[in-house]
Backbone as CSV, one residue per row, in Angstrom:
resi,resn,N_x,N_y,N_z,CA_x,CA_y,CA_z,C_x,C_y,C_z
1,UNK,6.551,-12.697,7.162,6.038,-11.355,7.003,4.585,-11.405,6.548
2,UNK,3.574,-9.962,6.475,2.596,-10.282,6.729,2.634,-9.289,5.037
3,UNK,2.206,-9.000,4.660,1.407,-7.883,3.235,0.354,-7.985,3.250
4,UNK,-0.568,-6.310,3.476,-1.816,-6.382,3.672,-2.048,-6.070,2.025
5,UNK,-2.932,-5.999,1.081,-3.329,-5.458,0.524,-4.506,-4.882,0.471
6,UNK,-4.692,-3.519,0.353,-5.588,-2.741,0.261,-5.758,-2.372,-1.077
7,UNK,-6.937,-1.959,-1.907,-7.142,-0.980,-2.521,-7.800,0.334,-2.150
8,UNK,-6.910,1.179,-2.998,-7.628,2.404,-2.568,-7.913,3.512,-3.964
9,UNK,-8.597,4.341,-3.710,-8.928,5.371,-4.683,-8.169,6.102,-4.983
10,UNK,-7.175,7.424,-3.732,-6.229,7.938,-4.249,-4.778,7.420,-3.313
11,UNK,-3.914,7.072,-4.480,-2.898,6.591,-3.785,-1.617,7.981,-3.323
12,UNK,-1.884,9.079,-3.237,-1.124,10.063,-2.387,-1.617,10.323,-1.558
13,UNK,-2.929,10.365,-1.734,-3.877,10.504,-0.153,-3.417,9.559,0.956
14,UNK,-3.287,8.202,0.239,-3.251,7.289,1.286,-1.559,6.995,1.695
15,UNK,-1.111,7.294,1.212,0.437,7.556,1.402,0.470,8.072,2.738
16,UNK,0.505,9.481,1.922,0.322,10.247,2.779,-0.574,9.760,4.673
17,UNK,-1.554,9.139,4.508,-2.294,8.990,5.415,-1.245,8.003,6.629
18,UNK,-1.079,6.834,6.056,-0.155,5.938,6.214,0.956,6.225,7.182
19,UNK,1.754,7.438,6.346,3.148,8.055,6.692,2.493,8.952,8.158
20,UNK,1.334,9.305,8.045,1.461,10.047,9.300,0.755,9.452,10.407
21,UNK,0.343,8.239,10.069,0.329,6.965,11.742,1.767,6.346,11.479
22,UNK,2.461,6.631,11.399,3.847,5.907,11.925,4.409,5.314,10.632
23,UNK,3.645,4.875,9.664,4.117,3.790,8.735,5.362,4.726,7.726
24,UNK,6.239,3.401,7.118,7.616,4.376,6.441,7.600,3.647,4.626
25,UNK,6.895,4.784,3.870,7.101,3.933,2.580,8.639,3.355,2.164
26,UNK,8.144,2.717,0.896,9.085,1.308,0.647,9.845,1.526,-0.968
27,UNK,10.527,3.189,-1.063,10.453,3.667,-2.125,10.460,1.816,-3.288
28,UNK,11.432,1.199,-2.958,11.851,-0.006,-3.963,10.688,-0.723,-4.726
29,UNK,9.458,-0.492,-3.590,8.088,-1.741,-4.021,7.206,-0.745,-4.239
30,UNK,7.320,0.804,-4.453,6.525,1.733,-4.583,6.763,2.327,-6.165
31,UNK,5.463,2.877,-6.883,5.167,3.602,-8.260,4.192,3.947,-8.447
32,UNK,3.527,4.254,-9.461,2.457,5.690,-9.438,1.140,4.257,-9.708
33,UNK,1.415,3.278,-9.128,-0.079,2.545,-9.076,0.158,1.761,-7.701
34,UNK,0.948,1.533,-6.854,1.384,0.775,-5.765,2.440,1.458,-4.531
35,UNK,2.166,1.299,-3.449,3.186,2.088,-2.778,3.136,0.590,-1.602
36,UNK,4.395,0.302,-0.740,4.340,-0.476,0.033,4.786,0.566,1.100
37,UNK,3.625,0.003,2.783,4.530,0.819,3.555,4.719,-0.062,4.781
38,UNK,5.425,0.178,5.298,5.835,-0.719,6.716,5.497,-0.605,8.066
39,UNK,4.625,-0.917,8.369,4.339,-0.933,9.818,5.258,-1.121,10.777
40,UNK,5.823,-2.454,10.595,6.947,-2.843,11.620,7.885,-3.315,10.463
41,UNK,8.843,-4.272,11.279,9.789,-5.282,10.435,9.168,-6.261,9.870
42,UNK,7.628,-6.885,10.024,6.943,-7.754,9.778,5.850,-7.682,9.171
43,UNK,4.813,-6.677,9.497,3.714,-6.348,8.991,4.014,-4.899,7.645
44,UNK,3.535,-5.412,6.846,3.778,-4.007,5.563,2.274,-4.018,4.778
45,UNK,1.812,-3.035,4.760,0.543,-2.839,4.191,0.771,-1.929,2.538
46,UNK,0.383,-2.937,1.414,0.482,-2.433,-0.189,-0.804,-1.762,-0.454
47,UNK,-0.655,-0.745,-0.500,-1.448,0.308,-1.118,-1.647,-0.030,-2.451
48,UNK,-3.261,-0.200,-2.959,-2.857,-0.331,-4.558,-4.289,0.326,-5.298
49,UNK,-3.982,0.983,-6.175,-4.689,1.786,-7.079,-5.762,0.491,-7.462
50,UNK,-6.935,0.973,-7.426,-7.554,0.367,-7.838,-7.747,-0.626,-9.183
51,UNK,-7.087,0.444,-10.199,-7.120,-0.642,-11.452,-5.911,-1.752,-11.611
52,UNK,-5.234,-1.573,-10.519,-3.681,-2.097,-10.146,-4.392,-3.401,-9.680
53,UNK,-5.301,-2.939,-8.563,-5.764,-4.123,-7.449,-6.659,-4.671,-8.257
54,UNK,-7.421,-4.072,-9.608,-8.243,-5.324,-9.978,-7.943,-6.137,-10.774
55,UNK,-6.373,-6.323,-11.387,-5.936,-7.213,-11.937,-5.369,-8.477,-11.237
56,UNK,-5.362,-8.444,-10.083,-5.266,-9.468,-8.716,-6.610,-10.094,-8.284
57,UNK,-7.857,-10.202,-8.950,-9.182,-10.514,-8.767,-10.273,-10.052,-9.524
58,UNK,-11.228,-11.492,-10.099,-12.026,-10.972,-10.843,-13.271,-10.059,-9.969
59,UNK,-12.851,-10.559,-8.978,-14.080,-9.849,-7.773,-14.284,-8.219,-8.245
60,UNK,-15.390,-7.427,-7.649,-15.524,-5.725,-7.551,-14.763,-6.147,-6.516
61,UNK,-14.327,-4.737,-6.869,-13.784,-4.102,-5.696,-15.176,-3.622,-4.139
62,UNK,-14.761,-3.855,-2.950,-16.049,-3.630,-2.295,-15.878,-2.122,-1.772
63,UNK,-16.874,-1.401,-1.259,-16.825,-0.002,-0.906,-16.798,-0.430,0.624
64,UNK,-15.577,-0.173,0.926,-15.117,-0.149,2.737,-15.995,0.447,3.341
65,UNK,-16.682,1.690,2.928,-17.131,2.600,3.539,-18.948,2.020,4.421
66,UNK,-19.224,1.563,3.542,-20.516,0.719,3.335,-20.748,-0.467,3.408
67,UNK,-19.392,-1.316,3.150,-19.660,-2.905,3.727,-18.407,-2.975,4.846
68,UNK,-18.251,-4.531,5.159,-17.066,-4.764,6.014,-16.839,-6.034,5.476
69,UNK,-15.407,-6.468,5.351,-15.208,-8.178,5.107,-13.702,-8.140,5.864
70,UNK,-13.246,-7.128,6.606,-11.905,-7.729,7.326,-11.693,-6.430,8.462
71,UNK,-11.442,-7.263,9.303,-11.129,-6.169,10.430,-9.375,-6.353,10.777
72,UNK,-9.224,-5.496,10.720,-7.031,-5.178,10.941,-6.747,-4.887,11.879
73,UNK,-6.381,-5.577,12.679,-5.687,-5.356,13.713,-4.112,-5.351,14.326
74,UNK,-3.686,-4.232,14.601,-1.848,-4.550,15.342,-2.235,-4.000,16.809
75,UNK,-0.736,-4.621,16.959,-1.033,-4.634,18.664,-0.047,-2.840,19.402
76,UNK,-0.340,-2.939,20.088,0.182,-1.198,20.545,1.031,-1.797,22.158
77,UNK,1.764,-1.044,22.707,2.515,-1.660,23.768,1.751,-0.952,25.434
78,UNK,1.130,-0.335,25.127,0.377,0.134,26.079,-1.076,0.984,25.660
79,UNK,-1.488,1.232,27.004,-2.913,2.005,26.202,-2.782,3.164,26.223
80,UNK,-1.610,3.666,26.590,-1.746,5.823,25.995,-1.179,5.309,24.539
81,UNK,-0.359,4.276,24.207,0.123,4.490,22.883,-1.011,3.731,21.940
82,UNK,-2.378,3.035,22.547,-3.160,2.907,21.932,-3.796,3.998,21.060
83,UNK,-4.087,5.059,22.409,-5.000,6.195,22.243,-3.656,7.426,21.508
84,UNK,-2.389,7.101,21.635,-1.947,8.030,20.622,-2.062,7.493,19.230
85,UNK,-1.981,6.182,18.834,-2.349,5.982,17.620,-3.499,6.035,17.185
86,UNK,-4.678,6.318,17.697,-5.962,6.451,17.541,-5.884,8.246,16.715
87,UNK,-5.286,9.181,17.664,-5.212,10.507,17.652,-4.301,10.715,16.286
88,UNK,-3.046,10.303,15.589,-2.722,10.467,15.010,-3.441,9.900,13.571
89,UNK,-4.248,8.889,13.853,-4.950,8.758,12.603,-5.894,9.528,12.149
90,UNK,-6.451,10.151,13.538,-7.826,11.389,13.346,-7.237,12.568,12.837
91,UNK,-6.014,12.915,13.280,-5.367,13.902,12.968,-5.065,14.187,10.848
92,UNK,-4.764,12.815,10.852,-4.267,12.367,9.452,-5.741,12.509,8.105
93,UNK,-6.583,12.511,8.852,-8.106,12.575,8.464,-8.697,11.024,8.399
94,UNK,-8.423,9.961,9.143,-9.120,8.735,9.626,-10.316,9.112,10.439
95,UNK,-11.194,8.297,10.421,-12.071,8.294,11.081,-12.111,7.632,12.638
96,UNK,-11.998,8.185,13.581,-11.284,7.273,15.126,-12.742,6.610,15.472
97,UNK,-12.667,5.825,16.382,-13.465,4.993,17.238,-15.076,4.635,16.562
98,UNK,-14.682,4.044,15.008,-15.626,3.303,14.512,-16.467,2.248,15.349
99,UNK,-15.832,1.302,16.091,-16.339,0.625,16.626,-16.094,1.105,18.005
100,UNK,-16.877,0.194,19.189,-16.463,0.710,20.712,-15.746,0.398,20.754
101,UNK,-15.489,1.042,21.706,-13.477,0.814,22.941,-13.914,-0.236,23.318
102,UNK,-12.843,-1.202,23.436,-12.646,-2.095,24.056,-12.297,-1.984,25.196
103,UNK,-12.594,-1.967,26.190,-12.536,-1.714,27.754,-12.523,-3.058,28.584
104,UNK,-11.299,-3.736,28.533,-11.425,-4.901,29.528,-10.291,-4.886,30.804
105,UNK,-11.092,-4.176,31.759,-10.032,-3.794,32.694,-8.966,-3.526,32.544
106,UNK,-7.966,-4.367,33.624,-6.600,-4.243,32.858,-5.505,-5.507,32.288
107,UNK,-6.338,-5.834,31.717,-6.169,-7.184,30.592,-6.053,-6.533,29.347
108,UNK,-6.810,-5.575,28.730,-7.126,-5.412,27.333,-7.612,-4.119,27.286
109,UNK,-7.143,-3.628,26.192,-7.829,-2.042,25.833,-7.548,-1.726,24.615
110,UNK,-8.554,-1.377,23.471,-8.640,-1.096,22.117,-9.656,-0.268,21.701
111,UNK,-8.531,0.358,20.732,-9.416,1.367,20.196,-9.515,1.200,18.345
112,UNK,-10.246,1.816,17.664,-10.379,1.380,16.033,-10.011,2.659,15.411
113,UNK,-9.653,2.972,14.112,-9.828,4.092,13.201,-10.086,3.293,11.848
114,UNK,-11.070,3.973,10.793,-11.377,4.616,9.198,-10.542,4.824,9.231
115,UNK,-9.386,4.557,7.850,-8.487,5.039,6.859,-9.409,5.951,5.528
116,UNK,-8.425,6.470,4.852,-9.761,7.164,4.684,-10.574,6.563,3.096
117,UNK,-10.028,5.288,2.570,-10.742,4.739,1.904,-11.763,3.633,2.663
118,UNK,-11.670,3.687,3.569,-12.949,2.795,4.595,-11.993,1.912,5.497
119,UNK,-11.257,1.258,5.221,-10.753,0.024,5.792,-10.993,0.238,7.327
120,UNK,-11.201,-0.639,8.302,-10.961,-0.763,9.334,-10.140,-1.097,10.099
121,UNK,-9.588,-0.370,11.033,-8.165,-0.947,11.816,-8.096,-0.713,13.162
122,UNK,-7.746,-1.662,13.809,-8.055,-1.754,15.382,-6.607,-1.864,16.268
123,UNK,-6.476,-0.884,17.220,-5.502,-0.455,17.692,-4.905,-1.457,19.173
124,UNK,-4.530,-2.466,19.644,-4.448,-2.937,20.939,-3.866,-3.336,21.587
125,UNK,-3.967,-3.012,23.092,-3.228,-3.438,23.848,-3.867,-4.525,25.017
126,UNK,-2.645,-5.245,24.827,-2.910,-6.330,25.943,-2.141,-6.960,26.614
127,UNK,-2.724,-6.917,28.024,-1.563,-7.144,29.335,-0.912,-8.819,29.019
128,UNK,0.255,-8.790,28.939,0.564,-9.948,28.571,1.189,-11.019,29.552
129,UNK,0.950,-11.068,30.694,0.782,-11.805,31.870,-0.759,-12.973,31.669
130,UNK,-2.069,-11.616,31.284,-3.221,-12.352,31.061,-3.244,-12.801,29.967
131,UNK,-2.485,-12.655,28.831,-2.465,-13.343,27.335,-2.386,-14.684,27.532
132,UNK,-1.440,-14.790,28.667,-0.141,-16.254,28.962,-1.493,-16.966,29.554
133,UNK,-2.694,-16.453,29.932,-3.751,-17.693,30.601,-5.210,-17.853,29.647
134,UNK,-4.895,-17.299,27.960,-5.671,-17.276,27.413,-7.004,-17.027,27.171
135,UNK,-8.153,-17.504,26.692,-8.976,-16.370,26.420,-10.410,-16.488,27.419
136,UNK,-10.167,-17.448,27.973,-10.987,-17.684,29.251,-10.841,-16.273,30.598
137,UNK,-9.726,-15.741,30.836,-9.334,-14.970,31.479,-9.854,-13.394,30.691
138,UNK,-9.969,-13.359,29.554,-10.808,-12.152,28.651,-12.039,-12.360,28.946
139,UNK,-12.745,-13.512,28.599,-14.349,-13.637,28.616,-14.818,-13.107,29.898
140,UNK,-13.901,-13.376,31.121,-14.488,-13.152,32.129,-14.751,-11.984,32.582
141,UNK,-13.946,-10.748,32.011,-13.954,-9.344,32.380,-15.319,-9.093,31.849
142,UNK,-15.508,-9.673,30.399,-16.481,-8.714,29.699,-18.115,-9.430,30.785
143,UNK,-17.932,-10.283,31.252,-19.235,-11.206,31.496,-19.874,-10.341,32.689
């Protein structure tokens, strides 16, 4: 299994945010400084209050909004359900298509959203016939 950890500023906001791209909180690993929510059976992303998250590192905390140090990515099973998860995050108040679409014929197609404490998260799909001949078969679309 994967646990993302995030910090964030308000943790009902981001609940909330979470719950309405698909994700299902984790009442058991959740309390008024941490909420876990589940993407899939594998990937679960921990929401954590900031003064929660800075006892896990002497580091600052960085402002998502203004820097970058990780880009998130899950994979989507096609590209309308790319672009519906794109829509439901805008809807949720994310910020959609931070970075460009990924437009690689029909090999690959991605789209990004802002959560709304900054994080970045990238939405994608990819034909998995061309996965199976690796990344030589990508380079070539974009070239």
């Amino acid at each position: 299994m994967i646990f993302v950890n995030l910090p964030v500023a308000d943790l009902d906001r981001s609940i909330a945010f979470y719950e309405a791209i698909g994700g299902t909180k984790e009442p058991k690993f959740s309390n008024d400084k941490a909420a876990m929510i589940r993407l899939s059976g594998t990937i679960h992303v921990m929401l954590l209050a900031h003064d929660f998250y800075q006892g896990f590192t002497p580091k600052p905390i960085a402002d998502a909004h203004a820097t970058s140090a990780v880009l998130l990515a899950i994979s989507a099973g096609s590209r309308s359900a790319v672009d519906a998860a794109i829509d439901r995050a805008a809807a949720a108040g994310g910020k959609p298509d931070i970075g460009p679409k990924q437009e690689m014929g029909e090999m690959m197609y991605g789209r990004s959203f802002e959560d709304p404490d900054g994080h970045h998260w990238e939405v994608m799909w990819m034909d998995e016939a061309a996965a199976e001949q690796g990344a030589d078969s990508f380079e070539s679309v974009g070239a």
